[in-house]
C-alpha angles and dihedrals in degrees: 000000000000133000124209126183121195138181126203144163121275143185125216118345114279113264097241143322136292159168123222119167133021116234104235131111099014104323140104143212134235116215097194121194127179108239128186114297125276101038139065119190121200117197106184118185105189134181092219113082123206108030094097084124094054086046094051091047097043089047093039091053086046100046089042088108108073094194092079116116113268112254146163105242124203115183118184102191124196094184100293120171120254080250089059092041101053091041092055094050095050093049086048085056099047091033085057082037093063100029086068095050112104109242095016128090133178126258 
């Protein structure tokens, strides 16, 4: 089991919180909380050792827009592919998007 913290730029805070994924067969799943603007911190525990360097390169292409809301990110990994990991991130930040719409709510 391996624990990996990262910092990166943000925009304006997230809207609100939320869950995507379960962590089972191969999968993972995104907490996602808005934090004070400016900053987004990751914090990935993963069952896999030894791909800090994939993790640092597949976080640092996704959070290379700063203008993504600032968030506290929590990421539980049971082995999931970049594909799945990037998916899962982007789904956390729209499903937050629209939680915090006025008349819309998430499936």
């Amino acid at each position: 089991m391996e624990r990996l913290q990262f910092e990166f730029p943000a925009g304006a805070p997230a809207a609100s919180r939320t869950v995507t994924g379960v962590v089972a067969s191969g999968d993972l799943e995104v907490l996602l909380e808005p934090q004070a603007a400016g900053s987004t911190s990751v914090a990935v525990q993963t069952s896999v050792d030894g791909y800090g360097g994939t993790w640092t390169a597949l976080l640092a292409r996704v959070f290379a827009d700063a203008a993504l809301p600032a968030a506290r990110i929590e990421i539980n990994d049971n082995g999931a592919t970049p594909g799945v990991v990037r998916m899962r991130i982007e789904q956390a930040y729209e499903e937050a998007a629209l939680a915090a719409t006025p008349g819309r709510s998430t499936p």
